[in-house]
C-alpha positions as CSV (number, residue, x, y, z in Angstrom):
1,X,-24.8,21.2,5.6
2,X,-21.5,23.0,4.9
3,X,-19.5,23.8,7.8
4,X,-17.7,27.1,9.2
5,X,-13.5,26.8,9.0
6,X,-14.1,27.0,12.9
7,X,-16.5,23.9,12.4
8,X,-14.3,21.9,9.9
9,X,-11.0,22.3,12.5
10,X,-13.0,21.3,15.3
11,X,-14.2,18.3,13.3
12,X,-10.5,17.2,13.0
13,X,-9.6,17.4,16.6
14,X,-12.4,15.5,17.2
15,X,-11.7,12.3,14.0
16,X,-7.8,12.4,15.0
17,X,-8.9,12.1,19.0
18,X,-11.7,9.1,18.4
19,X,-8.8,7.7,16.1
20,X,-9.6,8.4,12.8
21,X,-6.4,9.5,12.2
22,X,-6.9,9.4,7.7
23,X,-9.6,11.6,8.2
24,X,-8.6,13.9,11.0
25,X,-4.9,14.5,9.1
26,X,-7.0,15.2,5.9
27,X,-10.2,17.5,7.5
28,X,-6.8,19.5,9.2
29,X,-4.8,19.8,5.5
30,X,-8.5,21.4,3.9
31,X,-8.8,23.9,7.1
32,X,-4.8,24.6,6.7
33,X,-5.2,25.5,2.6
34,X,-7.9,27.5,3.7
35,X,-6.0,30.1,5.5
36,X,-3.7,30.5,2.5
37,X,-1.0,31.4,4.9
38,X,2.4,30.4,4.4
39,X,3.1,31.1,8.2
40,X,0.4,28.2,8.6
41,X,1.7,26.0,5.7
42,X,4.9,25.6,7.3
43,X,3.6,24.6,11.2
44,X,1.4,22.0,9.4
45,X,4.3,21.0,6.9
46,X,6.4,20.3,10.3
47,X,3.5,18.2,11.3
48,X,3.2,16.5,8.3
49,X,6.5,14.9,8.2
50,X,6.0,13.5,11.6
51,X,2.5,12.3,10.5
52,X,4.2,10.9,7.6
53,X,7.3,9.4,9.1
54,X,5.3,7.3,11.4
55,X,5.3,3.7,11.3
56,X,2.9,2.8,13.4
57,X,-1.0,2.8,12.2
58,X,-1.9,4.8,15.5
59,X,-1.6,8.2,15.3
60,X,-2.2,9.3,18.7
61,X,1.1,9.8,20.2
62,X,0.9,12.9,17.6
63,X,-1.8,14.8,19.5
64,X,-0.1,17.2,20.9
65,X,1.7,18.4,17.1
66,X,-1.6,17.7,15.7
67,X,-3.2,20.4,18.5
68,X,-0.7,23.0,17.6
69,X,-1.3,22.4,13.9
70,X,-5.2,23.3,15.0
71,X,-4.2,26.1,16.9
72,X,-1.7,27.5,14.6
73,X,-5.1,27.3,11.4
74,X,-7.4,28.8,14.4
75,X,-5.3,32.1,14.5
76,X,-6.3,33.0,11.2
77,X,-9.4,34.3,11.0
78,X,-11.3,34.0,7.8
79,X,-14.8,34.3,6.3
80,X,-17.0,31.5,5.2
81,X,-18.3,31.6,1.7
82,X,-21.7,32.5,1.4
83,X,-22.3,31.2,-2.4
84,X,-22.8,27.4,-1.2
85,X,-26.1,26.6,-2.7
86,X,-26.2,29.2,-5.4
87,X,-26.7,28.3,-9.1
88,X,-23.1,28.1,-11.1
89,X,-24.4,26.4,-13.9
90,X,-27.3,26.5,-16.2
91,X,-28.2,24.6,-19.5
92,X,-31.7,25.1,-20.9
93,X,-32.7,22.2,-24.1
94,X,-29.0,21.5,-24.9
95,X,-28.3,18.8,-27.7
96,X,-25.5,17.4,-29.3
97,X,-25.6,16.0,-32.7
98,X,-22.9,13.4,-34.3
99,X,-22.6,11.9,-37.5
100,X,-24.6,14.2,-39.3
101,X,-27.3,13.6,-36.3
102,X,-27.6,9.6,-36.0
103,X,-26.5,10.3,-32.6
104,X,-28.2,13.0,-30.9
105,X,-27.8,13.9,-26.8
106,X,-30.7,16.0,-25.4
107,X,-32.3,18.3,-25.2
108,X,-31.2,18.4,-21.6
109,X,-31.8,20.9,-19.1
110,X,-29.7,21.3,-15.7
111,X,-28.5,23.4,-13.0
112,X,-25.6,23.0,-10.8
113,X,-25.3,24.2,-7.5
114,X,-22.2,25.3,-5.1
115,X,-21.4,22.9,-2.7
116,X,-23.4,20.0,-4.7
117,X,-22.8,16.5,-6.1
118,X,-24.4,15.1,-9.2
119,X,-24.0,11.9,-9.9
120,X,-24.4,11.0,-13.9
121,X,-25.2,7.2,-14.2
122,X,-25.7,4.9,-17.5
123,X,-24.4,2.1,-19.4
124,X,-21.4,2.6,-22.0
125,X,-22.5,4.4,-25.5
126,X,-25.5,6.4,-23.3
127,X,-23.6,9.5,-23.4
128,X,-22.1,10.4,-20.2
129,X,-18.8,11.5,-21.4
130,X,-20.4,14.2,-24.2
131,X,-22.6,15.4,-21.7
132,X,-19.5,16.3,-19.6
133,X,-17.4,17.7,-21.9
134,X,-20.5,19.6,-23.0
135,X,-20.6,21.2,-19.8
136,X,-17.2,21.8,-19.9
137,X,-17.3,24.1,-23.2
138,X,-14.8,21.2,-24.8
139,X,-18.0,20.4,-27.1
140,X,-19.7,23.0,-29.1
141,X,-23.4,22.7,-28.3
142,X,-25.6,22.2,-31.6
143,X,-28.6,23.8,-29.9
144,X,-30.0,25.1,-26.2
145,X,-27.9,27.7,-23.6
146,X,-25.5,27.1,-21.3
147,X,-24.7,29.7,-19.0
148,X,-22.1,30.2,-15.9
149,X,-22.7,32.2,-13.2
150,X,-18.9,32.1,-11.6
151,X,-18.0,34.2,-8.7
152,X,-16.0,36.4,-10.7
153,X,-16.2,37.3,-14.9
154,X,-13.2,35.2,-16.6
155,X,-10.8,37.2,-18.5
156,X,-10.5,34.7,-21.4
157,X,-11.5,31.2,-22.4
158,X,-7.8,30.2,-19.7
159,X,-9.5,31.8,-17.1
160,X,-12.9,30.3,-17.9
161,X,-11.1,26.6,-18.3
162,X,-9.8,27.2,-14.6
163,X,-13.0,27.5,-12.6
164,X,-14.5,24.6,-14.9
165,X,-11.9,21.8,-14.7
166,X,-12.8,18.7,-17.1
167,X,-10.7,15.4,-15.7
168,X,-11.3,12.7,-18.2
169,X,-11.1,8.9,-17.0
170,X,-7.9,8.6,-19.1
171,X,-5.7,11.1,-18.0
172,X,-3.2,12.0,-20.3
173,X,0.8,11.4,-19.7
174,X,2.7,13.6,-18.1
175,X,6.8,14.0,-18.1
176,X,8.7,14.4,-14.8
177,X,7.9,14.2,-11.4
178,X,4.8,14.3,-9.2
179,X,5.9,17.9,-7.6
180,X,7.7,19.1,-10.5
181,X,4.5,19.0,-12.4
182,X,2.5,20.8,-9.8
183,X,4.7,23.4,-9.1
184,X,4.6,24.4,-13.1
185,X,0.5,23.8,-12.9
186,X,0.9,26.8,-9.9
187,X,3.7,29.1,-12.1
188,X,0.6,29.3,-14.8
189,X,-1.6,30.1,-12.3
190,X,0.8,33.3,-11.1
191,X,1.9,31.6,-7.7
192,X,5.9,31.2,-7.4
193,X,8.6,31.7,-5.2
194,X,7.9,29.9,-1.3
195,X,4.1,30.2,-1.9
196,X,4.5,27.9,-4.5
197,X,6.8,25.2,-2.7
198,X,4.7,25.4,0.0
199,X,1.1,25.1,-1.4
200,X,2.4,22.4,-3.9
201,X,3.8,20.5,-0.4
202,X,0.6,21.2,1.1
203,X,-1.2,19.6,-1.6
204,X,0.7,16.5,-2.1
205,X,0.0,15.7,1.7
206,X,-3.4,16.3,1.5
207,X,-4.6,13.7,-1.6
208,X,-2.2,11.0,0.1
209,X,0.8,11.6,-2.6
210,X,3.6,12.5,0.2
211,X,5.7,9.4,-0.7
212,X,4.9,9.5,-4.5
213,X,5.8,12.8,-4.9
214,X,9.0,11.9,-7.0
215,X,7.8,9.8,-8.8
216,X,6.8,10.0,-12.1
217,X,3.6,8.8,-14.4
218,X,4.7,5.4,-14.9
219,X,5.4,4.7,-11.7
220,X,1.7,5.8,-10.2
221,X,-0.9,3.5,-10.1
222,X,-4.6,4.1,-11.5
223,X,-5.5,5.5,-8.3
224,X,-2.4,7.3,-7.7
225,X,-2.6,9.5,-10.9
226,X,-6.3,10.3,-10.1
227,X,-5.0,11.4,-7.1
228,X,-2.8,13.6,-8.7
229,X,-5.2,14.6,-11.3
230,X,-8.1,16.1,-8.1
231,X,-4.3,17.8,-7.0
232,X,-3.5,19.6,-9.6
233,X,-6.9,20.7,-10.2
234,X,-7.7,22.3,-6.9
235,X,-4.4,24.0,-7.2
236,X,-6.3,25.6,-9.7
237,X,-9.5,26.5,-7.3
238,X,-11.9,25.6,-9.7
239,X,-15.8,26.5,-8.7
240,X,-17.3,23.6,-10.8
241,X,-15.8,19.8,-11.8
242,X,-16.6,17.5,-14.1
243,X,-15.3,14.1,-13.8
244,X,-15.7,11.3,-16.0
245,X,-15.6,7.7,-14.2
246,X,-13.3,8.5,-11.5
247,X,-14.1,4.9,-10.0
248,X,-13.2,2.9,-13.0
249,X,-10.6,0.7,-11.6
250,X,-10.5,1.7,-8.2
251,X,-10.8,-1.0,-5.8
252,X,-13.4,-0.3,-3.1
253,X,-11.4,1.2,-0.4
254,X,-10.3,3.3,-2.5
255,X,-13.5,4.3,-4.1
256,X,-14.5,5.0,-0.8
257,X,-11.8,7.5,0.0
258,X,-12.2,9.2,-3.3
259,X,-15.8,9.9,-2.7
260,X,-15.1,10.7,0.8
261,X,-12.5,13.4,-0.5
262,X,-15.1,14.2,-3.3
263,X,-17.4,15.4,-0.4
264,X,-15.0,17.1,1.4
265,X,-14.0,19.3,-0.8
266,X,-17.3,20.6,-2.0
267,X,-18.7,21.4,1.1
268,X,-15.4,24.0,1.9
269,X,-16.6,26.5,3.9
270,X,-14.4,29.1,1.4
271,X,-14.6,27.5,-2.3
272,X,-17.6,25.3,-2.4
273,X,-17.7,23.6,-5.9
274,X,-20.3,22.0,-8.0
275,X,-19.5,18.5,-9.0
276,X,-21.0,15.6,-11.2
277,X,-19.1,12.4,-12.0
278,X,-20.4,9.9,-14.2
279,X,-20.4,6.2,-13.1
280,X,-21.5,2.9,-14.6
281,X,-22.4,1.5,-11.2
């Protein structure tokens, strides 16, 4: 069940008191980017350092910042979205043919859901990855319909490439650093200036990439630059994504935090997002 941004804070009081301190800082940074206040973005930023900057595994000695933070994303009052559970995406008998059709995918029918997670499972060679990039519009289908219902009509195929976000299990290389590269990602969306700073800042914190963020490709790990891929992408407040093995060399702790984050973010009580990943396991 999706919860209300009044919900969602009170959940993070509750994790970061009980001493789940990961998943209290994290539930707080989804409620903060909610709000879409800077006023907000800079009490939690203050936080954050702290957060950060502390050595010790337990957290608690930061309640009291970490009760202002709350306080601070409780003054802005905001709407939940009502579109969780509404169909975003349709295919009816889609098929993809290669090599003049010795390889054929479909007919397939699906529908995605707001707020769901679909989880696309088979061996190497069964055709996960066209599938995805199928939905995505990267493929051109060779028979059926696909149709999106977004929440608004996209402008042009940019616009339509925003709310449907493709992130393929080898990313490709990027130049520069970590926050560098999000702050342009934000510039094409039209956000600059202080906004940008600070919801590029508010991003980094929230998919664990505070100490990383000068770094640059090279220097992330596997997990790290996945991180940084599910970053840059909800910078771009996509309604539906498509990821292609984001496990694959993970080790399980990690896998479990993806996933966990994965959840997270598309039950938001403002942009709930239809999501399928593809998995061998």
């Amino acid at each position: 069940m999706m919860q209300t941004q009044k919900g969602l804070v009170e959940s993070a009081l509750l994790y970061f008191k009980r001493g789940d301190f990961s998943l209290g800082y994290r539930t707080l940074l989804d409620a903060s980017l909610n709000t879409d206040s800077e006023q907000v973005f800079i009490k939690v930023l203050g936080f954050v350092e702290k957060y950060e900057n502390e050595s010790s595994e337990d957290k608690s000695s930061l309640l009291s910042l970490f009760k202002e933070s709350c306080n601070a994303v409780n003054s802005i009052k905001i709407e939940s979205n009502i579109t969780v559970g509404q169909t975003i995406l349709k295919g009816e008998k889609i098929t993809k043919n290669y090599n003049g059709g010795r390889f054929v995918l479909g007919p397939v029918n699906i529908a995605l859901k707001k707020g769901d997670i679909y989880g696309l499972v088979g061996e190497n060679g069964n055709g996960k990855t066209t599938l995805l990039t199928t939905l995505a519009s990267l493929n051109k289908l060779t028979s059926g319909v696909l149709k999106y219902s977004f929440s608004t009509v996209p402008k042009d195929n940019f616009d339509v490439l925003s709310k449907l976000v493709y992130i393929p299990q080898r990313t490709a290389v990027w130049y520069g650093k970590v926050l560098d590269n999000l702050k342009f990602t934000l510039v094409n969306h039209g956000v600059k200036g202080k906004k940008n700073d600070l919801l590029v800042l508010m991003m980094v914190a929230r998919f664990g990439l505070w100490k990383y963020k000068d770094l640059k490709w090279s220097e992330l790990s596997s997990g790290y630059k996945m991180r940084f891929e599910l970053a840059r992408t909800m910078l771009r407040k996509p309604e539906i994504i498509l990821l292609d093995e984001p496990l694959a060399n993970l080790d399980i702790l990690a896998q479990q935090i993806i996933l966990e984050d994965l959840k997270m973010m598309s039950k938001s009580p403002i942009n709930p997002i239809a999501m399928v990943f593809s998995s061998q396991q």
